[in-house]
FITI-293768 format. One record per residue (C-alpha): residue number from 1; residue in three letters; x, y, z. Coordinates in steps of 0.25 Angstrom, whole numbers. Each point is the difference from the previous one (the first is absolute). Layout:
<rs>
R     n   res    east   north      up
R   NUM   ALA       X       Y       Z
...
</rs>
This chain:
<rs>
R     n   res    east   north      up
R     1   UNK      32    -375     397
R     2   UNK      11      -8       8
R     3   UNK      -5     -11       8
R     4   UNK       6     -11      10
R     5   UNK      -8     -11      -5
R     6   UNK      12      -9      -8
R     7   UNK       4      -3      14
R     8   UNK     -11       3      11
R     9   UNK       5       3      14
R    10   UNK      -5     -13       7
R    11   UNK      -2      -2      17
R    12   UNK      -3     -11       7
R    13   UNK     -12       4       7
R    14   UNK     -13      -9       6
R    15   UNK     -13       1      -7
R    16   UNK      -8       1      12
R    17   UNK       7      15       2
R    18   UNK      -3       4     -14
R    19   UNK     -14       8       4
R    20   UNK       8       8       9
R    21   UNK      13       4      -9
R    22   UNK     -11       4      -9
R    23   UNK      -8       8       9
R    24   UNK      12       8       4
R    25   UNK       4       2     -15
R    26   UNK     -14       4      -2
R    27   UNK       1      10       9
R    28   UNK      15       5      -2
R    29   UNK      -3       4     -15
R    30   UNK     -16       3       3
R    31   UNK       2       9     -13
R    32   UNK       1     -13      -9
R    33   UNK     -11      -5      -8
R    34   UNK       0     -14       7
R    35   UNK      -4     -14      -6
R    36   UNK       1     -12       7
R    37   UNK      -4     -11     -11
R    38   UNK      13      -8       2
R    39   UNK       8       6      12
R    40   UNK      -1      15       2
R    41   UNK       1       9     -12
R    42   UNK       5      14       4
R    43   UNK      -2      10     -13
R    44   UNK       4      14      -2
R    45   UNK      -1       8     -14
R    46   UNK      14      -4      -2
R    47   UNK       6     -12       8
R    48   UNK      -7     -11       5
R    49   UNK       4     -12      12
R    50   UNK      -5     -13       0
R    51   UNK       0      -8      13
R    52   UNK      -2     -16      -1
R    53   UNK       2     -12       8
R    54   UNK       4     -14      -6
R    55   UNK     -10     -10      -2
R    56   UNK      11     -10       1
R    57   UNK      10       6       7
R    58   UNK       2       7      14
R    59   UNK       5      15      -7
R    60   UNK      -6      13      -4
R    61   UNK       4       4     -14
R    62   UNK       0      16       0
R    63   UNK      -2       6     -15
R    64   UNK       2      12      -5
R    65   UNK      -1      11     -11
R    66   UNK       4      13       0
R    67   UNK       6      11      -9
R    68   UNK      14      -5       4
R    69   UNK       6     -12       5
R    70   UNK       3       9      13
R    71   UNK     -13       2       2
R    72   UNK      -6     -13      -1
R    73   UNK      11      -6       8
R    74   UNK      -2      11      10
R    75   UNK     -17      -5       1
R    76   UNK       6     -16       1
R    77   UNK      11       6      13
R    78   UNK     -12       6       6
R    79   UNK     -10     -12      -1
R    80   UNK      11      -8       4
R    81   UNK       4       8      14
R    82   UNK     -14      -2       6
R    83   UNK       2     -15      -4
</rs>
């Protein structure tokens, strides 16, 4: 597994706006399992993406694992364009 997690892809994005970037995601990738225990968990049997927003900070991390490092820089890309 390859994952983009040594250096998240990061986006300066309100909070308040947060319940509708995971709504959309929610609904772009309705074949994941999600969880949304901190920030939006999108699981699939073989890759996952993590969505968060900062507690400090005005940024998203987007966090991923995949098969390969393509991959899981793709799902970050695509989280990323609906930022």
């Amino acid at each position: 597994m390859a994952c983009c997690a040594g250096r998240p892809a990061v986006s300066r994005y309100s909070a308040d706006r947060l319940p509708s970037l995971f709504q959309a995601l929610t609904s772009q990738h309705s074949e994941a399992t999600v969880q949304t225990g901190d920030g939006l968990r999108l699981a699939w049997k073989d890759k996952w993406l993590l969505v968060r927003g900062s507690n400090t900070e005005p940024i998203v991390r987007l966090i991923a694992e995949a098969e390969s490092a393509s991959e899981a820089k793709s799902l970050c890309d695509s989280a990323a364009k609906m930022l």
